[in-house]
PDB file of N, CA, C, O and CB in Angstrom:
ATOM      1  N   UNK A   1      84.196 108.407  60.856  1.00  0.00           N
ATOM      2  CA  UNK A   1      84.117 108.703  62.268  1.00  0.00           C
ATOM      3  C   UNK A   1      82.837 108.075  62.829  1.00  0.00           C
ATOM      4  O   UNK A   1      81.788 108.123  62.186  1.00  0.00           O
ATOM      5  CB  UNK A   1      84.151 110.238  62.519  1.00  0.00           C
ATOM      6  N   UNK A   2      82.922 107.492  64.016  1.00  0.00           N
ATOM      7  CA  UNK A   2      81.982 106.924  64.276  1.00  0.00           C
ATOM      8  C   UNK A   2      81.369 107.658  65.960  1.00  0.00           C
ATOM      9  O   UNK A   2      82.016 107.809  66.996  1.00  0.00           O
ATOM     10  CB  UNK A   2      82.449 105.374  64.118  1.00  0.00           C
ATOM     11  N   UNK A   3      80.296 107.902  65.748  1.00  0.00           N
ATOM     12  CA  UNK A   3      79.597 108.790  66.876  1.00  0.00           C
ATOM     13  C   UNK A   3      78.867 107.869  67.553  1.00  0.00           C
ATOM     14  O   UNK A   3      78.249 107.065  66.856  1.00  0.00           O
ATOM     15  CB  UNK A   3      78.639 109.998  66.397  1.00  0.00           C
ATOM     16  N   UNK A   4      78.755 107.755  69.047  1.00  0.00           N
ATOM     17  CA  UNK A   4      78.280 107.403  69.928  1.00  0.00           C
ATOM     18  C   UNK A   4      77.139 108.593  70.707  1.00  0.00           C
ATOM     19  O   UNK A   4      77.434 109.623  71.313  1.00  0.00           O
ATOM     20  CB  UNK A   4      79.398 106.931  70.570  1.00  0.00           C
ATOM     21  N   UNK A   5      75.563 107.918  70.386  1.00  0.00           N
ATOM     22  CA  UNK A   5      74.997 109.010  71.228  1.00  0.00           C
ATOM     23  C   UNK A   5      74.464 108.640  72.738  1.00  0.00           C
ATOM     24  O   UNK A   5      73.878 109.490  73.408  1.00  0.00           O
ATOM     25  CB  UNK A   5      73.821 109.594  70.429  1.00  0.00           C
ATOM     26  N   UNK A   6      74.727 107.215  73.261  1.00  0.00           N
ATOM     27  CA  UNK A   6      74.639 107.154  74.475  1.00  0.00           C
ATOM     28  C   UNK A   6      75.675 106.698  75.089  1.00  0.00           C
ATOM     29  O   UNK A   6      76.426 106.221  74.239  1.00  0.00           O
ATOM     30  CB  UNK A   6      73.728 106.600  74.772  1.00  0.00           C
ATOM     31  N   UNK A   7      76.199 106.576  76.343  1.00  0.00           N
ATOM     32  CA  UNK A   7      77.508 106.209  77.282  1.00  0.00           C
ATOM     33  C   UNK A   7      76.863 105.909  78.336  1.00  0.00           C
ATOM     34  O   UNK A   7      75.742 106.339  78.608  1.00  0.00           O
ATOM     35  CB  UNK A   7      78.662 107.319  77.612  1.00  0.00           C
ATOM     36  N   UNK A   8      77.446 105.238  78.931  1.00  0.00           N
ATOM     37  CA  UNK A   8      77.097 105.247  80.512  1.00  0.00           C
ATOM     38  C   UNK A   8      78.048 104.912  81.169  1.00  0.00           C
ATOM     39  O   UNK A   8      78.633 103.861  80.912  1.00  0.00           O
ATOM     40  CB  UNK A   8      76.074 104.424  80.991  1.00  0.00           C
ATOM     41  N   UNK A   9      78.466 105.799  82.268  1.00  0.00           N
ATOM     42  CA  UNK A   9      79.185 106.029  83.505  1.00  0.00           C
ATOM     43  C   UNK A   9      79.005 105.004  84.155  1.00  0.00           C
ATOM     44  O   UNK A   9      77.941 104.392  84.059  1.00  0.00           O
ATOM     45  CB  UNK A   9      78.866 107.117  84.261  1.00  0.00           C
ATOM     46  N   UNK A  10      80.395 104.434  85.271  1.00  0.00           N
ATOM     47  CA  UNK A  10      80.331 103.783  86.108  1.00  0.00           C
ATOM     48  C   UNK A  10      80.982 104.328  87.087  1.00  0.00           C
ATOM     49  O   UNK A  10      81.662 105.341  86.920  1.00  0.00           O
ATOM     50  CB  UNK A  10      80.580 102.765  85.827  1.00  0.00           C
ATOM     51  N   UNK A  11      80.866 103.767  88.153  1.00  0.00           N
ATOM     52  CA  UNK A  11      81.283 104.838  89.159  1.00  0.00           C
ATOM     53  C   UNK A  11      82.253 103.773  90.694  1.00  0.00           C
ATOM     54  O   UNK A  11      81.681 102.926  91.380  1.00  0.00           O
ATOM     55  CB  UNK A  11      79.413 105.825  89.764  1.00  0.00           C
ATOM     56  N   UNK A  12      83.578 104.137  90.830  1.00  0.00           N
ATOM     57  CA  UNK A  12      83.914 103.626  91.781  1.00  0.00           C
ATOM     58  C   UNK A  12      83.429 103.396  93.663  1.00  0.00           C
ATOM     59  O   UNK A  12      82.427 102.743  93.956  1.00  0.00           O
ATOM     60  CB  UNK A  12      84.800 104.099  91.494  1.00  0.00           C
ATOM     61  N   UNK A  13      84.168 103.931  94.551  1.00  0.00           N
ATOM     62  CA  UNK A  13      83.783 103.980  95.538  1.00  0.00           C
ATOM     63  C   UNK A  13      83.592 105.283  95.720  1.00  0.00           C
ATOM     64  O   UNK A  13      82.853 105.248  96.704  1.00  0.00           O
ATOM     65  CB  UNK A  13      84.412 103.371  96.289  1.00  0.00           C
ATOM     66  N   UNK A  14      83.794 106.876  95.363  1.00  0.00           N
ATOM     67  CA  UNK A  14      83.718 108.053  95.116  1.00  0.00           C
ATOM     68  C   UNK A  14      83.242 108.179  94.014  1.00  0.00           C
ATOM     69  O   UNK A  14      83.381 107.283  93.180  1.00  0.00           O
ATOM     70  CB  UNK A  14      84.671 108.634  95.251  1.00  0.00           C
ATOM     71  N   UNK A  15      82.554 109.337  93.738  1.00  0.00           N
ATOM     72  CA  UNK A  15      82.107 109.981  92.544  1.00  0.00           C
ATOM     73  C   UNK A  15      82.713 111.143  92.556  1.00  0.00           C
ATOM     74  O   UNK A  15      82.714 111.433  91.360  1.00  0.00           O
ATOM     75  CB  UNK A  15      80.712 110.136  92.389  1.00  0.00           C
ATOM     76  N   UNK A  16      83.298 112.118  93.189  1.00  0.00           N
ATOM     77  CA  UNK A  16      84.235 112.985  92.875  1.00  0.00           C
ATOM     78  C   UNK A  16      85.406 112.841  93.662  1.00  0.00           C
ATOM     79  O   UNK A  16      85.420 112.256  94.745  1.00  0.00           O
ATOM     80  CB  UNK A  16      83.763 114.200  92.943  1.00  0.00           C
ATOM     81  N   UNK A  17      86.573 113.470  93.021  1.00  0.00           N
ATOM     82  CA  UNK A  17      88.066 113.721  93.703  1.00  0.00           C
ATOM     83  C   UNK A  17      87.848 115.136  94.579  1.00  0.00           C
ATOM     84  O   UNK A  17      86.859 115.869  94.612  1.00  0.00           O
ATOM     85  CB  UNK A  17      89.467 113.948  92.352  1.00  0.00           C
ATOM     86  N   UNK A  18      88.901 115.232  95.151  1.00  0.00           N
ATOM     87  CA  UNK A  18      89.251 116.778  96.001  1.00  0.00           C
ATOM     88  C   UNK A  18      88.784 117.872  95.476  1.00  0.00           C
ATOM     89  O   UNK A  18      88.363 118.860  96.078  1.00  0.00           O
ATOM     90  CB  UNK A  18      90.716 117.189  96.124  1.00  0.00           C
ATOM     91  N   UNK A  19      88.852 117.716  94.468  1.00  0.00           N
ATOM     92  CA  UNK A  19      88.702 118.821  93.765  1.00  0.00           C
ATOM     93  C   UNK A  19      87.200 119.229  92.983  1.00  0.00           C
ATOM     94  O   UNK A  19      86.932 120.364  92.589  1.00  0.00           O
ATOM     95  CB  UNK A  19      89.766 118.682  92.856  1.00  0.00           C
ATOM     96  N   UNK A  20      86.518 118.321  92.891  1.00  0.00           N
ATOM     97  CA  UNK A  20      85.276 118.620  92.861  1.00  0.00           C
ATOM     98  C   UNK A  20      84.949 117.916  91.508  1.00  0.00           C
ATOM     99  O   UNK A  20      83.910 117.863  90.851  1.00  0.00           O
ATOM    100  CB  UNK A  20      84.996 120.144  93.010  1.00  0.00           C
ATOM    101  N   UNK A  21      86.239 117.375  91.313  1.00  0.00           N
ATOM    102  CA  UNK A  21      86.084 116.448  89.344  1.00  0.00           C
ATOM    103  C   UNK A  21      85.250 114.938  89.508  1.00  0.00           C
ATOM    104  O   UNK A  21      85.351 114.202  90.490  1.00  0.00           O
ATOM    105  CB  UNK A  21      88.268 115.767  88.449  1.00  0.00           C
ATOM    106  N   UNK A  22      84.557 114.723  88.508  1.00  0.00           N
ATOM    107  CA  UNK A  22      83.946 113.424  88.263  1.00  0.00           C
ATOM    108  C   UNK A  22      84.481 112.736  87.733  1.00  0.00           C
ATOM    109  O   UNK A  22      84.963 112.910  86.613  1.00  0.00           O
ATOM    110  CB  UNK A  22      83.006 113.323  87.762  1.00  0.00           C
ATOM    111  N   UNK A  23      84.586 111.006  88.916  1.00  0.00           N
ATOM    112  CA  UNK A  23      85.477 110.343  88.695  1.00  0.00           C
ATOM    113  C   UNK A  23      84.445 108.875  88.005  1.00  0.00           C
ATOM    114  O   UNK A  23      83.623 108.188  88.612  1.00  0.00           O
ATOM    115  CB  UNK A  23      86.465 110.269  90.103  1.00  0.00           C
ATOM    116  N   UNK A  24      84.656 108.831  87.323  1.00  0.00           N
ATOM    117  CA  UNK A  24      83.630 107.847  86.336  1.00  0.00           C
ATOM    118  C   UNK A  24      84.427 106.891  85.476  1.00  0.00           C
ATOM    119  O   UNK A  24      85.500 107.380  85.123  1.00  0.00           O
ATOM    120  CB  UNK A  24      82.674 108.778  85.211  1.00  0.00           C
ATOM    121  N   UNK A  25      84.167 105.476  84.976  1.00  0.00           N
ATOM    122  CA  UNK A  25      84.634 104.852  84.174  1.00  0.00           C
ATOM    123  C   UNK A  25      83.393 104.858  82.899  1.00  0.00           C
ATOM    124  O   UNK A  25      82.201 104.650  83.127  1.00  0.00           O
ATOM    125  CB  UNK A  25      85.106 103.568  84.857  1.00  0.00           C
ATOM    126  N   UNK A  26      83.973 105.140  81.548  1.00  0.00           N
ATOM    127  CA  UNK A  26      82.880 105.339  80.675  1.00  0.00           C
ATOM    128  C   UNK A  26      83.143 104.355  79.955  1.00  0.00           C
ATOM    129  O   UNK A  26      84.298 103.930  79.936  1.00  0.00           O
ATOM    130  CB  UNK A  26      82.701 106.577  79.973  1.00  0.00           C
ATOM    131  N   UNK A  27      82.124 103.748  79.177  1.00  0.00           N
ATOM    132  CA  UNK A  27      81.835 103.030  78.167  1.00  0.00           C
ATOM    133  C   UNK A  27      80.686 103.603  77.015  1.00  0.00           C
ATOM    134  O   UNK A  27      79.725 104.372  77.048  1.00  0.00           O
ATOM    135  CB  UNK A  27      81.473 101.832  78.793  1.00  0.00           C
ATOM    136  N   UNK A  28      81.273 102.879  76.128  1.00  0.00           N
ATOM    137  CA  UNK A  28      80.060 103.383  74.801  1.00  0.00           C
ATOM    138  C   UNK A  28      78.927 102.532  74.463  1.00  0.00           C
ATOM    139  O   UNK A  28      78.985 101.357  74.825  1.00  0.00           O
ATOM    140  CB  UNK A  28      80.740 103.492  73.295  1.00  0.00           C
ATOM    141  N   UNK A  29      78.112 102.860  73.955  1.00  0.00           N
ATOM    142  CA  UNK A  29      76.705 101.780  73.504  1.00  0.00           C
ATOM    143  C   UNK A  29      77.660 100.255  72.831  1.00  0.00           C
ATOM    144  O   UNK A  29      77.165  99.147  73.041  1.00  0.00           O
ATOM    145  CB  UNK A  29      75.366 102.793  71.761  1.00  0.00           C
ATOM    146  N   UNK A  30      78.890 100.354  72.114  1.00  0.00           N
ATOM    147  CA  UNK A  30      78.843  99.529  71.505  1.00  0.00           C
ATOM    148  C   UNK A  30      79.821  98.230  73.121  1.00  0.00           C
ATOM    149  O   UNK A  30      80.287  97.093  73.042  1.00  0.00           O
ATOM    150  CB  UNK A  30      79.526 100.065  69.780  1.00  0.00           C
ATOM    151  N   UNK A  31      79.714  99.212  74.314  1.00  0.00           N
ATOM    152  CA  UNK A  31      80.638  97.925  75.139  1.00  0.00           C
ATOM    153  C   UNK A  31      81.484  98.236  75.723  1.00  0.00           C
ATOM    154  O   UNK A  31      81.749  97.841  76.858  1.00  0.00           O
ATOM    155  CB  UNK A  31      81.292  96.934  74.491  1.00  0.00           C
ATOM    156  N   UNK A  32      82.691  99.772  74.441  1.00  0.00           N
ATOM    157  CA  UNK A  32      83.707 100.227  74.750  1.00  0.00           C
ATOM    158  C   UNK A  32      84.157 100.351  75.894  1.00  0.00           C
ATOM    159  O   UNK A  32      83.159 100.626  76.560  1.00  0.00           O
ATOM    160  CB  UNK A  32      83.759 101.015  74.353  1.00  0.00           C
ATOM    161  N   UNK A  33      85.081 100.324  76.610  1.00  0.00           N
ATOM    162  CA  UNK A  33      85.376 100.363  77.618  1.00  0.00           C
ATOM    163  C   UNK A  33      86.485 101.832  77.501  1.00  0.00           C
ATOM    164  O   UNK A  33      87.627 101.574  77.120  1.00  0.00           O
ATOM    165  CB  UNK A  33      85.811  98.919  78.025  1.00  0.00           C
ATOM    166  N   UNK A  34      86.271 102.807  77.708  1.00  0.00           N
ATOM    167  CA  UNK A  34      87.512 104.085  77.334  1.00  0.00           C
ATOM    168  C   UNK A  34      88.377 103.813  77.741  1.00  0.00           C
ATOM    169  O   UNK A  34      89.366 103.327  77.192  1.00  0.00           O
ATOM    170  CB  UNK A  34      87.506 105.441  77.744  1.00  0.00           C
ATOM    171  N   UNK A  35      88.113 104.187  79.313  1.00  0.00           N
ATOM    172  CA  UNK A  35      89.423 104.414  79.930  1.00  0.00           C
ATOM    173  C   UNK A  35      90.457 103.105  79.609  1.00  0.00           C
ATOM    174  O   UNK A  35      91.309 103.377  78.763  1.00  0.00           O
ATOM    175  CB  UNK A  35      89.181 104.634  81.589  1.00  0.00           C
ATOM    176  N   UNK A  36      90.498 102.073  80.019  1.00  0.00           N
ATOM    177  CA  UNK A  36      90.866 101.348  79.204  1.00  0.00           C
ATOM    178  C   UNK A  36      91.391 101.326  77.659  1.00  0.00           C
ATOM    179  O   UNK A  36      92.471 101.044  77.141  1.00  0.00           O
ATOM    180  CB  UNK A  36      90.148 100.866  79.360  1.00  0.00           C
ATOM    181  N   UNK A  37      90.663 101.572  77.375  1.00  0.00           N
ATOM    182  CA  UNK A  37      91.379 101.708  75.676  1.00  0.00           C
ATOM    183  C   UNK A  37      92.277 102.675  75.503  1.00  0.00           C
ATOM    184  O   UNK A  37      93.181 102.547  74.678  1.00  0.00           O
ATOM    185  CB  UNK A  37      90.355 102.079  74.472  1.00  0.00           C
ATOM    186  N   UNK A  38      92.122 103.891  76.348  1.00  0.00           N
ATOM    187  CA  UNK A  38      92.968 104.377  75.913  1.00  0.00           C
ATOM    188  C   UNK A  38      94.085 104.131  76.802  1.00  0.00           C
ATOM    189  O   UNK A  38      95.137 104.281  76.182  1.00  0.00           O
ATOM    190  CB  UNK A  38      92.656 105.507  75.622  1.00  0.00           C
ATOM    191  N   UNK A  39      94.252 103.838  77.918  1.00  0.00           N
ATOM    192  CA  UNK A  39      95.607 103.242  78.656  1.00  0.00           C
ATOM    193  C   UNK A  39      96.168 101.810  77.546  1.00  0.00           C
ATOM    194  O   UNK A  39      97.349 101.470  77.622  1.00  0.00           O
ATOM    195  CB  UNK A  39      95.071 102.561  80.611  1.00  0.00           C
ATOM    196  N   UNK A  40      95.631 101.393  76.996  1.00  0.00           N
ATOM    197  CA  UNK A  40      95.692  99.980  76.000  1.00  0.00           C
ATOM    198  C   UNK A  40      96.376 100.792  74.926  1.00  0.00           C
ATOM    199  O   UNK A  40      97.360 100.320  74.356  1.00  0.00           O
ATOM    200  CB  UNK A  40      94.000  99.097  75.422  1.00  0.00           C
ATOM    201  N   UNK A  41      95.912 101.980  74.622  1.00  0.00           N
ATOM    202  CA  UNK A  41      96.671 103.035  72.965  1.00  0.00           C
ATOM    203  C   UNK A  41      98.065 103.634  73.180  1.00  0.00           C
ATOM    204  O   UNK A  41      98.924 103.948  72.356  1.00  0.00           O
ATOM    205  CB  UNK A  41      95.638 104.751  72.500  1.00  0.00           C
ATOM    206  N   UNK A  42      98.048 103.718  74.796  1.00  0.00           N
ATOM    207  CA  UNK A  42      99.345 104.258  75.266  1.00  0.00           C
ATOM    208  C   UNK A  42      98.767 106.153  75.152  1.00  0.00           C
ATOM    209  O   UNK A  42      99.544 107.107  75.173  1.00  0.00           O
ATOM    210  CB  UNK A  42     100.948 103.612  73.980  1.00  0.00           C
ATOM    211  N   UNK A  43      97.547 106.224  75.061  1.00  0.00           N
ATOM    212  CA  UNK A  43      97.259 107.731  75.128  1.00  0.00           C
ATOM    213  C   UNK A  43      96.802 108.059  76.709  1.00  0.00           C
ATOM    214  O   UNK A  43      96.431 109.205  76.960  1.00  0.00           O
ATOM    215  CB  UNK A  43      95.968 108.162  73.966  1.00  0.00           C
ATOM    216  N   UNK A  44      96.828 107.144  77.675  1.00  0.00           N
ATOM    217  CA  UNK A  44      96.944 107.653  78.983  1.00  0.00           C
ATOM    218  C   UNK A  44      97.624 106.716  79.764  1.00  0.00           C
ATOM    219  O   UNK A  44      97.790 105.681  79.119  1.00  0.00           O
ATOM    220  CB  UNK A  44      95.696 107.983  79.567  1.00  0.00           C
ATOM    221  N   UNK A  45      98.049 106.664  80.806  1.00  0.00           N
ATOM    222  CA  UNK A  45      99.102 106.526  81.523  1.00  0.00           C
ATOM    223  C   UNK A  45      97.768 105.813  82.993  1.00  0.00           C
ATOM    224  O   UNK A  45      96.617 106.202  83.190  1.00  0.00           O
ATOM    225  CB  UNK A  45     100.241 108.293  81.681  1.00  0.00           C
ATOM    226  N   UNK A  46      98.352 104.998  83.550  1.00  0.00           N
ATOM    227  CA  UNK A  46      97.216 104.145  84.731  1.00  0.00           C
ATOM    228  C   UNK A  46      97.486 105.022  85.761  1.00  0.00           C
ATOM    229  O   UNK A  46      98.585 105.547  85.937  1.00  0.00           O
ATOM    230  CB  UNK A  46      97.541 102.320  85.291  1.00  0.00           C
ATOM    231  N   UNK A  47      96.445 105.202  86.488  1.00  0.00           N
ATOM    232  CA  UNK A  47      96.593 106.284  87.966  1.00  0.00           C
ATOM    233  C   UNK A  47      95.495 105.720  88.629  1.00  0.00           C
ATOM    234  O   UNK A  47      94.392 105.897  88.111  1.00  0.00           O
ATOM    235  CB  UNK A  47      96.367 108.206  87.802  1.00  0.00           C
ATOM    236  N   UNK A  48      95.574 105.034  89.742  1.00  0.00           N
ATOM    237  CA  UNK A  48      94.918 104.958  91.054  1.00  0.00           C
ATOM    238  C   UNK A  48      94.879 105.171  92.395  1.00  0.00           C
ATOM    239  O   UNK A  48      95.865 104.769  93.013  1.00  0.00           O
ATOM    240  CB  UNK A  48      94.789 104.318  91.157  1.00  0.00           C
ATOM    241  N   UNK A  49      93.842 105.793  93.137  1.00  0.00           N
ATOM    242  CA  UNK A  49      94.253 106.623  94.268  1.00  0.00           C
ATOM    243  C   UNK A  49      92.848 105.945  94.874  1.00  0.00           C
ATOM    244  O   UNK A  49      91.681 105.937  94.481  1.00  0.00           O
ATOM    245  CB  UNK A  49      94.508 108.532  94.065  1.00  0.00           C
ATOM    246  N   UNK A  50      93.559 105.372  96.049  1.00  0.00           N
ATOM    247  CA  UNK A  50      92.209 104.566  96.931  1.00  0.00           C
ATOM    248  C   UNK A  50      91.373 105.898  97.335  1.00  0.00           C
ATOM    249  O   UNK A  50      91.876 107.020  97.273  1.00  0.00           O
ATOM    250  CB  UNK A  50      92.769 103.501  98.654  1.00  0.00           C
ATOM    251  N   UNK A  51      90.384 105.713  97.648  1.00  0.00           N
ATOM    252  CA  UNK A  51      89.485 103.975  97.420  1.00  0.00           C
ATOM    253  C   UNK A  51      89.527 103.548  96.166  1.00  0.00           C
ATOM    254  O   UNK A  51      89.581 102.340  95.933  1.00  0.00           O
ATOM    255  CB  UNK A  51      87.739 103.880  97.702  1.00  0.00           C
ATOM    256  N   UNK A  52      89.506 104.572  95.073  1.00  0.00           N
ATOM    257  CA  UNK A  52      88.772 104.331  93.821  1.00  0.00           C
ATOM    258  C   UNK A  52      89.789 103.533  93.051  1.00  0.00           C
ATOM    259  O   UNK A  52      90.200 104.132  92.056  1.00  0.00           O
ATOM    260  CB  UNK A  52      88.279 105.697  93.043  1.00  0.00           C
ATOM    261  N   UNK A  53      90.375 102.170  93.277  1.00  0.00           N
ATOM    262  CA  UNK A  53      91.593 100.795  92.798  1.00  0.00           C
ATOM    263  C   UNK A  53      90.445  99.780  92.390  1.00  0.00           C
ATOM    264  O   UNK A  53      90.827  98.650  92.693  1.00  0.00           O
ATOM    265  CB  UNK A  53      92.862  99.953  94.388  1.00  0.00           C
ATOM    266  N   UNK A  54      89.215  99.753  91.831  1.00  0.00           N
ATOM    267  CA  UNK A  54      88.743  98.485  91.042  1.00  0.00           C
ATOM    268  C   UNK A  54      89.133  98.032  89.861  1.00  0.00           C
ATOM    269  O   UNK A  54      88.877  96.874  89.532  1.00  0.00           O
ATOM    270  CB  UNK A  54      87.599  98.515  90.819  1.00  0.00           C
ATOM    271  N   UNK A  55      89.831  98.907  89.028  1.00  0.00           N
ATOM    272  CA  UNK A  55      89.923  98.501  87.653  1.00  0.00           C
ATOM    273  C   UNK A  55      91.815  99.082  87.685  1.00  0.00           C
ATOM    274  O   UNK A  55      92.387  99.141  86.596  1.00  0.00           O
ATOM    275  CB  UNK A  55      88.494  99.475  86.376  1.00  0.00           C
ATOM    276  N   UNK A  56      92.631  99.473  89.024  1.00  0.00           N
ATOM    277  CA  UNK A  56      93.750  99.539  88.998  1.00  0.00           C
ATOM    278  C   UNK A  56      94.643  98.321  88.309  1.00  0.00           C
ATOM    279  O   UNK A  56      95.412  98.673  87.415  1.00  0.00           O
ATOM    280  CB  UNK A  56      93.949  99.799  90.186  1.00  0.00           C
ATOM    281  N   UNK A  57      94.602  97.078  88.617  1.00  0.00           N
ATOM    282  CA  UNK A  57      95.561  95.920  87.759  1.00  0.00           C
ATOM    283  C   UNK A  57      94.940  95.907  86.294  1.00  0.00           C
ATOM    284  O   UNK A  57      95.834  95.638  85.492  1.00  0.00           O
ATOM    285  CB  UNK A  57      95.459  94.139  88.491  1.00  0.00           C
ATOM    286  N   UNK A  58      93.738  96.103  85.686  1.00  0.00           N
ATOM    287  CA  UNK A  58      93.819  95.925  84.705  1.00  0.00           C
ATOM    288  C   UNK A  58      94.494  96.819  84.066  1.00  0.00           C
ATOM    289  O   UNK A  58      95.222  96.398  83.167  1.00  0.00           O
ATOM    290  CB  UNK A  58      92.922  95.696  84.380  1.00  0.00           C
ATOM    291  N   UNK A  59      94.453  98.591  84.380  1.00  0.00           N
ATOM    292  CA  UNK A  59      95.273  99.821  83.544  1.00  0.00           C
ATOM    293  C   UNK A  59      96.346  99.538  83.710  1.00  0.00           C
ATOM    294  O   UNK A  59      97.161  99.864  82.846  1.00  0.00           O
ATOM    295  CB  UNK A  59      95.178 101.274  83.884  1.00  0.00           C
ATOM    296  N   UNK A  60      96.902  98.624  85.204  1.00  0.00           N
ATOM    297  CA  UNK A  60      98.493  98.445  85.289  1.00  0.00           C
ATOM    298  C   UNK A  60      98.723  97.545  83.975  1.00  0.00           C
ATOM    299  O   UNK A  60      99.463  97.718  83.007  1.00  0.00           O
ATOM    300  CB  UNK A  60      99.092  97.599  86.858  1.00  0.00           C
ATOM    301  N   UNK A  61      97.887  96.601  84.272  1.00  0.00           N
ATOM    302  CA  UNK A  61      98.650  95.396  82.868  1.00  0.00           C
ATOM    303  C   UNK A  61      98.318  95.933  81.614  1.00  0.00           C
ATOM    304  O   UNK A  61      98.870  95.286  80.724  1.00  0.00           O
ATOM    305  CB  UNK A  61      97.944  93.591  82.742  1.00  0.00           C
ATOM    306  N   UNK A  62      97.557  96.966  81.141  1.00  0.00           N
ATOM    307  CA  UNK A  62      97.242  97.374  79.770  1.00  0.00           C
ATOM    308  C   UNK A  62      98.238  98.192  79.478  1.00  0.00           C
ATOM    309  O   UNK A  62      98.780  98.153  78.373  1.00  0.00           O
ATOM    310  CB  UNK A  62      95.941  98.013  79.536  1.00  0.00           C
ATOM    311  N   UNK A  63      98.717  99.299  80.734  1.00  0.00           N
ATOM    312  CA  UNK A  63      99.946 100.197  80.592  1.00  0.00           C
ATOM    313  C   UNK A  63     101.143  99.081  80.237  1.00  0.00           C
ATOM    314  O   UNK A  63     101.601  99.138  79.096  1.00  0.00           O
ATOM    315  CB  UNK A  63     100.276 101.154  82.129  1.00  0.00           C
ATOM    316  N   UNK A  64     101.533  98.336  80.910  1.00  0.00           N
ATOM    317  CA  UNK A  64     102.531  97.561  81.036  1.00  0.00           C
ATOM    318  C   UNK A  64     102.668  96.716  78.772  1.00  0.00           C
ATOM    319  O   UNK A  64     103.464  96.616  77.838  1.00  0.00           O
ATOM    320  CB  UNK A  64     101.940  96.251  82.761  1.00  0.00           C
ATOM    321  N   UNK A  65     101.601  96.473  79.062  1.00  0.00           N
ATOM    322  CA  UNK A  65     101.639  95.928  77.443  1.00  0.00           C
ATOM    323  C   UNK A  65     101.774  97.615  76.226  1.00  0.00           C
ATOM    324  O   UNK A  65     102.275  97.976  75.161  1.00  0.00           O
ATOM    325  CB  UNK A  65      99.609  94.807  77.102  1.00  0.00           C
ATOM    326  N   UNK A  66     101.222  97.951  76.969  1.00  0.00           N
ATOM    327  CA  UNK A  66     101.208  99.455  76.185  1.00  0.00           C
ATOM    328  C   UNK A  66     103.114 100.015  75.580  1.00  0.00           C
ATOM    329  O   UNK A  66     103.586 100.424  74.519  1.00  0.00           O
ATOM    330  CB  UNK A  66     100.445 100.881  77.742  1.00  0.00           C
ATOM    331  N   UNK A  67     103.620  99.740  76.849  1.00  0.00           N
ATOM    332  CA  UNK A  67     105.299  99.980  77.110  1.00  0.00           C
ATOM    333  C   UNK A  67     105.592  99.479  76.080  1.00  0.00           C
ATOM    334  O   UNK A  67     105.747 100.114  75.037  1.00  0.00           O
ATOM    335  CB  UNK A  67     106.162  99.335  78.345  1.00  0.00           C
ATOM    336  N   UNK A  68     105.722  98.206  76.206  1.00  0.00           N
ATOM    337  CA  UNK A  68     105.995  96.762  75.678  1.00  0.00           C
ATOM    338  C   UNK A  68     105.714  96.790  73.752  1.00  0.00           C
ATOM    339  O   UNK A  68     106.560  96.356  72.970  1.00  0.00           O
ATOM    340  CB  UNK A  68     104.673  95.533  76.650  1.00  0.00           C
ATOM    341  N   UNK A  69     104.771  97.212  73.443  1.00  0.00           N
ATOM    342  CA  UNK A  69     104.498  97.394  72.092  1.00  0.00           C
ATOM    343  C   UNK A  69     104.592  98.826  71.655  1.00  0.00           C
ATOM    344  O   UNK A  69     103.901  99.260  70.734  1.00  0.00           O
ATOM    345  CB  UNK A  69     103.211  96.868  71.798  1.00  0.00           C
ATOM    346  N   UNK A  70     105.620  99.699  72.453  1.00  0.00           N
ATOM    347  CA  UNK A  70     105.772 101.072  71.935  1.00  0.00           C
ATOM    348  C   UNK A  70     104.844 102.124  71.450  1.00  0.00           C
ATOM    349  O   UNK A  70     105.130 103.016  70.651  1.00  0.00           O
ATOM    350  CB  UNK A  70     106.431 100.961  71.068  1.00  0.00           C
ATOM    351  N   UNK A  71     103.511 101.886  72.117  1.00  0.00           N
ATOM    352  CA  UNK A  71     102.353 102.927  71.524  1.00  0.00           C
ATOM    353  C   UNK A  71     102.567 104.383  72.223  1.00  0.00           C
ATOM    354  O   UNK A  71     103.367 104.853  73.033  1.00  0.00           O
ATOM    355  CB  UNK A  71     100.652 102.332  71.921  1.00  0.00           C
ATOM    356  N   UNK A  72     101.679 104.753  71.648  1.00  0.00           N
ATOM    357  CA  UNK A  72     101.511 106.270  72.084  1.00  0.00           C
ATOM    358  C   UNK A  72     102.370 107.010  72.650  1.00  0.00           C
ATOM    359  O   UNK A  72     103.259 107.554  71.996  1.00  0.00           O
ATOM    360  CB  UNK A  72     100.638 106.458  72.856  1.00  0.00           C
ATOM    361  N   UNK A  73     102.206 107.204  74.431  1.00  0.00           N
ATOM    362  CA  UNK A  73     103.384 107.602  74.957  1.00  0.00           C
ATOM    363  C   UNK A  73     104.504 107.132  75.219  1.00  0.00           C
ATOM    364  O   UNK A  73     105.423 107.774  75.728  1.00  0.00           O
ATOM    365  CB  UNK A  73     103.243 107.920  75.697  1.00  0.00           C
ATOM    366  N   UNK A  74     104.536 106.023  74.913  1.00  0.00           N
ATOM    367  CA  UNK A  74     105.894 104.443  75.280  1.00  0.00           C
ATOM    368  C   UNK A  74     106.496 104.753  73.641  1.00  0.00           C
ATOM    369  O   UNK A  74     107.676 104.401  73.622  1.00  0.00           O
ATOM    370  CB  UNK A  74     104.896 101.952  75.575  1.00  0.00           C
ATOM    371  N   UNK A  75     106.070 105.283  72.308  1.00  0.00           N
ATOM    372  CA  UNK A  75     106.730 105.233  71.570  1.00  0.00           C
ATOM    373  C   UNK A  75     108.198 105.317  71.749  1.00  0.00           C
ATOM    374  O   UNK A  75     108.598 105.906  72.753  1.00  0.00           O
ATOM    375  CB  UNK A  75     106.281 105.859  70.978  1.00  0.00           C
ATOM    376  N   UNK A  76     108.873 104.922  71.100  1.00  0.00           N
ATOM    377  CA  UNK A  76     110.590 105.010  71.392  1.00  0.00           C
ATOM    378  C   UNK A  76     110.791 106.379  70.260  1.00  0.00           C
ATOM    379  O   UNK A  76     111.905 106.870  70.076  1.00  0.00           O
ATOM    380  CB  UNK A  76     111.748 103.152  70.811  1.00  0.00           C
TER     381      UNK A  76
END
């Protein structure tokens, strides 16, 4: 298992939703990009709600390949 002890947040055109949640794109010391990866594993599903659409086509095309190679939730 490999532990990450720093991250850093990025932040769209909002920093919270309606609801009072923090809306952040994270990465790990080593680059990682999460959210991403895990829309890429098929362990989350792409969701964008303007303003916050900067990194919307890439989760679309990572979901879309995600389908495509049957991961996670796309398993057949």
């Amino acid at each position: 298992m490999v532990l990450h002890k720093n991250i850093r947040l990025e932040f769209d055109k909002e920093r919270y939703d309606k609801y009072g949640r923090l809306l952040a794109y994270v990465y790990l010391e080593d680059g990682t990009f999460v959210n991403a990866e895990l829309v890429k594993q098929g362990y989350a599903r792409a969701m964008s709600i303007k303003p916050n659409t900067k990194c919307a086509g890439l989760f679309k095309q990572l979901q879309e390949e995600a389908k495509r190679e049957n991961k996670g939730l796309w398993k057949n």
